[in-house]
N, C-alpha and C positions, 0 to 999 in steps of 0.2 A: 690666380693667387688667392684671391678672395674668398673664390670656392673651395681651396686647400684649407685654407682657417677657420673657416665655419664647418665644415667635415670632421677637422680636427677636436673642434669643438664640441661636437654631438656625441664624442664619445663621454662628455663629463657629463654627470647627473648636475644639471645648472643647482635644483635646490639642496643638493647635498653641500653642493663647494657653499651657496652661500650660508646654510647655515653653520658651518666650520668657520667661516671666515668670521660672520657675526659673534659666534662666541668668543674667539681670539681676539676681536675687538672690547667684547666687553668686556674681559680681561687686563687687558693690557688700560683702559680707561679705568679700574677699578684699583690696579696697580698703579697707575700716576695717584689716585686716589688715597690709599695704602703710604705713600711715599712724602705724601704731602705735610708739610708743617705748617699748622695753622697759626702760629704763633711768629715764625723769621716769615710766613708766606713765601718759603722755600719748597724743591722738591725733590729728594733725593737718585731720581734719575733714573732708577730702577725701571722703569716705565720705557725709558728707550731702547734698553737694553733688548729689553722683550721684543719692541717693534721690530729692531736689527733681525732676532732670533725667527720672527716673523715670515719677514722676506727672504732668507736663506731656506728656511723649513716648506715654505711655497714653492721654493724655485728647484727642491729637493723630490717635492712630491712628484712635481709635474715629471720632472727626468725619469721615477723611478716608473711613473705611470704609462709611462711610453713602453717601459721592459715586459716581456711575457712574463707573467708569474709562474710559468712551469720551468724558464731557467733559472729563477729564484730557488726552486725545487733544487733544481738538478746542483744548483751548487749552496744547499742551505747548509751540508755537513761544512764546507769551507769556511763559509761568511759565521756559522756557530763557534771555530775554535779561533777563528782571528777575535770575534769579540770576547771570547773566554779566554785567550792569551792577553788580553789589553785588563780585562776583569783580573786576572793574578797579578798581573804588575800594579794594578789599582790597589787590590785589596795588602801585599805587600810596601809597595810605595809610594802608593797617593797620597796628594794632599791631605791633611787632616783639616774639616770643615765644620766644626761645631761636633766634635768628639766623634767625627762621621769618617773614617779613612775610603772615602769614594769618589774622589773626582782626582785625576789627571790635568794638571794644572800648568797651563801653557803660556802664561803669566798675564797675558789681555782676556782670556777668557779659561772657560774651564771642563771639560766635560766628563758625563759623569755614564761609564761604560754598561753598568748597573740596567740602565735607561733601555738600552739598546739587545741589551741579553735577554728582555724580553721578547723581541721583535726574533731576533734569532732562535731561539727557543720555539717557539711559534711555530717558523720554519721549517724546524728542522722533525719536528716530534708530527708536524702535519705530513710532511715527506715519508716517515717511519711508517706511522698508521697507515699511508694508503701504500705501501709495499706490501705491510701482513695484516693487511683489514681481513685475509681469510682465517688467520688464525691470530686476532687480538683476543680472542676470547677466551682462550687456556692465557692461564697464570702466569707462566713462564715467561710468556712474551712480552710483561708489563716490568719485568726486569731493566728493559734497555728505554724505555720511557721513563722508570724512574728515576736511573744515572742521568739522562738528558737532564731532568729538569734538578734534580738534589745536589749535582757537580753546583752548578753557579748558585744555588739555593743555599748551601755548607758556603762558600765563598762571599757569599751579601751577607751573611748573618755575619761571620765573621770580621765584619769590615768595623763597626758591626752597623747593621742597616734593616732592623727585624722588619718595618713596614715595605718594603720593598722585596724581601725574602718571602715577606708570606703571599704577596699576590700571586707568588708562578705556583703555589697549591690551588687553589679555584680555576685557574685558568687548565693546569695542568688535567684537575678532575675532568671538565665541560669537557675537552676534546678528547681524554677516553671516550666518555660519551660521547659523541659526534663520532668517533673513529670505531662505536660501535664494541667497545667494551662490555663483559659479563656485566651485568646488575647487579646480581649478587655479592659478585667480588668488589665492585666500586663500593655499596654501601658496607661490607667487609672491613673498606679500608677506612673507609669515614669514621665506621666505628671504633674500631684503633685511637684513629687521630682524637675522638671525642675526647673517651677515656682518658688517653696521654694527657691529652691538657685539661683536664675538666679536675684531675687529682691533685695536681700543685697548685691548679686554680682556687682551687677548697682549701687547701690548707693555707693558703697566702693569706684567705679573705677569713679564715677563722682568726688567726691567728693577728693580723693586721686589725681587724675591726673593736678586736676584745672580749669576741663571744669568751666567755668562763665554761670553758670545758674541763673539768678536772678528772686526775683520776690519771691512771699508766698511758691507756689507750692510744689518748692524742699523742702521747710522747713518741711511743710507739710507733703509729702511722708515722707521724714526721721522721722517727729517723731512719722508717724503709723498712726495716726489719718485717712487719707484717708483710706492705707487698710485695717480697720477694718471698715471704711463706704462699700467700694466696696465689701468684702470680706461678710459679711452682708447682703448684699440686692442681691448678684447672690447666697448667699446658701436659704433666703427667694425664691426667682424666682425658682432654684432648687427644691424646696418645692414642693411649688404649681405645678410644669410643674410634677412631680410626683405622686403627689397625680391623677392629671388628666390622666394621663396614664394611673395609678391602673384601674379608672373607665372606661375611652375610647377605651384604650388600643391603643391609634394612636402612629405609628412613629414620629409625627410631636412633640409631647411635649417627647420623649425619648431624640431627637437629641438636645431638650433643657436642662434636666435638668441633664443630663450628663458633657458635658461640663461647666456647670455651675458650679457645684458642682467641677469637676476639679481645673476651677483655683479659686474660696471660700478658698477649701482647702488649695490648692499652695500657694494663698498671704497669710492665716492664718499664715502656718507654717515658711512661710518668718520672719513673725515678728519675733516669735521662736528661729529661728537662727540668725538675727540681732543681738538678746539678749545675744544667749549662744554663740554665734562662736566667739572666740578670736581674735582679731586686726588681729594677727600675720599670723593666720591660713588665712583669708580671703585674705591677702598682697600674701599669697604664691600662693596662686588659682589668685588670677588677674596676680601676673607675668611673669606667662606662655603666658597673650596675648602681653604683653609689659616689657620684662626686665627693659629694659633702665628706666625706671620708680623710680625704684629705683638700681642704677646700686652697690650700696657700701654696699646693705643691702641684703633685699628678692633677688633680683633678681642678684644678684653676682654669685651663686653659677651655675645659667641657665648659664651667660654671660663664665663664664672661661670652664664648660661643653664644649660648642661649641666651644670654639677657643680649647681644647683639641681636640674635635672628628676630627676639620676642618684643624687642622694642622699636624694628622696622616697621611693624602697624599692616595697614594695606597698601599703602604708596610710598611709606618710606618716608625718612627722615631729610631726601635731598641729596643730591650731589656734595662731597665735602663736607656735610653736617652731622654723621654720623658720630655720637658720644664716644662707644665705646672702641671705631676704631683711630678716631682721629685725636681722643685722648692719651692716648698709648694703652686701653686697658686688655685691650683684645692682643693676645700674641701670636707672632706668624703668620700674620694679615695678608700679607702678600704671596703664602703660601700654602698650607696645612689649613686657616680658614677663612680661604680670601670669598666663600659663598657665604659666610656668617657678616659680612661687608658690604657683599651684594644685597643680602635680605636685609640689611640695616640702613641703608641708602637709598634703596629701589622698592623695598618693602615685598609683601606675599607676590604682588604682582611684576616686581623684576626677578624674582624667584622662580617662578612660574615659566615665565618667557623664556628663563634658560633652561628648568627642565623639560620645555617642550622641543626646545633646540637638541637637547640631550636625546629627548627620544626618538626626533624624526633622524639625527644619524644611526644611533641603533636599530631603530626599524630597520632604514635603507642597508646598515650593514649584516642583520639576518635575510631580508629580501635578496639580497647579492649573494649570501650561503644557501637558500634554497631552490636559487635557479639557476648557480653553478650545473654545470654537464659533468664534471670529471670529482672523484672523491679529493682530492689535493686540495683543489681551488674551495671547495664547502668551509673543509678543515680549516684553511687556513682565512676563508673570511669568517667563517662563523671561531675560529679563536685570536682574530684582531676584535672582532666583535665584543666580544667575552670579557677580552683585557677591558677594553674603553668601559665596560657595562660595568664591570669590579670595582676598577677605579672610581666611578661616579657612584656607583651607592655605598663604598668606605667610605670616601672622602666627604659627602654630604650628611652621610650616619654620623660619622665622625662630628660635624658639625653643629648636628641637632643633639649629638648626648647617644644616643641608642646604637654605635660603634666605638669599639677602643679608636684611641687615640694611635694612630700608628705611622703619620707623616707621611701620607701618602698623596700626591697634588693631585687636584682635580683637572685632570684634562682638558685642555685647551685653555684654562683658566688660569689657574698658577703662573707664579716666575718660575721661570724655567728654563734654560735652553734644549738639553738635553731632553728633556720629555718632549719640550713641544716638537721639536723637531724629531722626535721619533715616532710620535702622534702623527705627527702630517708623514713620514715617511708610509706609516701603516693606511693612512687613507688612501694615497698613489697607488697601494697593493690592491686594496678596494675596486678602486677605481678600473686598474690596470684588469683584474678579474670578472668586472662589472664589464670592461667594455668589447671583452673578449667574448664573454655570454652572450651578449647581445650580437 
């Protein structure tokens, strides 16, 4: 019996589990923290919540860690539309939670489907790639990747939930890559996306700051009219520098109608998002370059962040003595910037200690994608991998000032139930593919 348990045991990477387990601790410590009133020397409880979410999320991993991750494979199309079935009734009829329509609400607790369409997603687009890893490389075939990940991507945003919408882009890009995607075409589409957002970004921050541009021009731009002329006449030129190709086949009209067709599309889709992206959302993406911009609104929350992070010193202010989160001046402490709490408490050096935590998992989960045997098992540790890596440097950017604001939790750290325990489901995968390799 004894030698069953310890066999059993040798499949788990002992210092992986514990440093997952240690970060969930100083978490959930940093969240009684967070919860504390220094004034009734009360605590608002949140803190146990997490513990519960804890031992469920542990006792999740382990089960899934026992399953082979190639019947995860084999049934990722299923376990994709059951979570994107439970994601339309969310985004239709969930609870609404801080102007958020994303959790499904069971009245003791609540979960937020959102969470887990990542982990499916994962799944399912790593199962695709390794069926035409021979032919990911014509265009065509990046069609049915991109409905995988833009179906629940159009349905988060919608809810609406932009910081959660935009992680499955990054994640989505990495495992082209990893599934062996043209270059070309990957930075192709990058450049699109720049474009797209880089134009309403411009005119948000012209127009929001006070720069004095006078003159037709800015009118102009703002109300589209130009880039539907420019956008127009480089995808015509586009055209033609292609059609000539076809026949000539010279380099000299490829290196045109490529580019052209780039930024066609980019201003296109600019308009697009001019249209659909919310005041609010746009304010939070510009005051990442400049708080002070608006210091009492958007950009408050970057502003009290940093005098958090920059007044933890080297050791910190102490357990519970932290100013700005135990005054109420820090918001969403317990979420969004519960490491600007941590480095305000624990100082550079409790900072430290958890992103060394942070990288000895990421290490072990690209070590687990490069001596995977089979393309499936790569894919799918190296884009669990990808998600936890995105997650940690939004949400810590986020914190320091140098990411938009975009409510994204820091893994393993945040209140949470739904993430955590979709975290700890993704490391059982890990694990599950680690212990198979080996």
């Amino acid at each position: 019996m004894f030698k069953t348990i310890r066999s059993s045991f040798q499949e788990y990477d002992i210092k992986l589990l514990i440093s997952i387990i240690a970060l969930i601790l100083i978490g959930i410590i940093t969240i009684y923290a967070t919860g504390f009133d220094p004034i009734e020397k009360v605590n608002s409880g949140l803190y146990k919540k997490q513990l519960l979410w804890f031992i469920l999320g542990i006792i999740c991993m382990f089960a899934i860690s026992r399953v082979h991750y190639r019947i995860l494979g084999d049934y990722s199309l299923y376990i994709y539309l059951v979570v994107l079935f439970f994601l339309i009734l969310t985004t239709i009829f969930g609870a609404k939670i801080r102007n958020t329509r994303a959790w499904i609400n069971f009245g003791f607790f609540a979960i937020q489907p959102s969470e887990f369409m990542k982990l499916a997603t994962i799944l399912l687009l790593s199962k695709y790639l390794e069926l035409r890893q021979f032919d990911i490389k014509r265009l065509r075939e990046l069609f049915i990747p991109f409905a995988i990940v833009g179906v629940p991507v159009l349905l988060i945003y919608m809810q609406p939930d932009f910081g959660t919408a935009m992680i499955f882009i990054p994640i989505f890009f990495a495992l082209l890559f990893l599934g062996g995607a043209d270059i070309l075409q990957l930075i192709s589409i990058l450049g699109v996306a720049t474009i797209a957002l880089f134009v309403p970004m411009m005119l948000t921050y012209i127009e929001w700051s006070g720069i004095n541009i006078s003159g037709g021009f800015f009118s102009f731009l703002k109300g589209n009219e130009l880039l539907y002329i420019i956008s127009g006449s480089l995808l015509a030129v586009s055209i033609i520098s292609f059609i000539l190709y076809f026949f000539f086949n010279s380099k000299v009209y490829r290196a045109i109608y490529i580019p052209s067709f780039i930024i066609s599309a980019g201003l296109f889709l600019s308009v697009i998002i001019q249209k659909f992206l919310k005041e609010y959302q746009k304010r939070r993406i510009l005051v990442f370059l400049n708080p002070d911009l608006d210091p009492y609104g958007s950009g408050y929350n970057v502003i009290q962040s940093k005098i958090a992070i920059g007044s933890g010193g080297i050791i910190g202010k102490g357990f519970l003595k932290g100013s700005q989160s135990q005054l109420g001046f820090l918001p969403e402490k317990s979420t969004d910037f519960i490491f600007s709490v941590i480095s305000e408490e624990w100082g550079f050096i409790g900072a430290v200690i958890v992103l060394l935590l942070f990288g000895y998992v990421l290490y072990k989960g690209f070590m687990i994608a490069l001596k995977t045997q089979d393309k499936f098992g790569m894919l799918l540790a190296g884009g669990i991998t990808c998600m936890i890596f995105f997650h940690v440097i939004i949400n810590i950017g986020m914190a320091l000032g140098i990411m938009p604001v975009t409510g994204l939790p820091l893994t393993f750290l945040s209140y949470g139930g739904s993430n955590l325990i979709m975290s700890l489901l993704s490391i059982g995968i890990l694990i599950s593919i680690d212990s198979r390799t080996r």
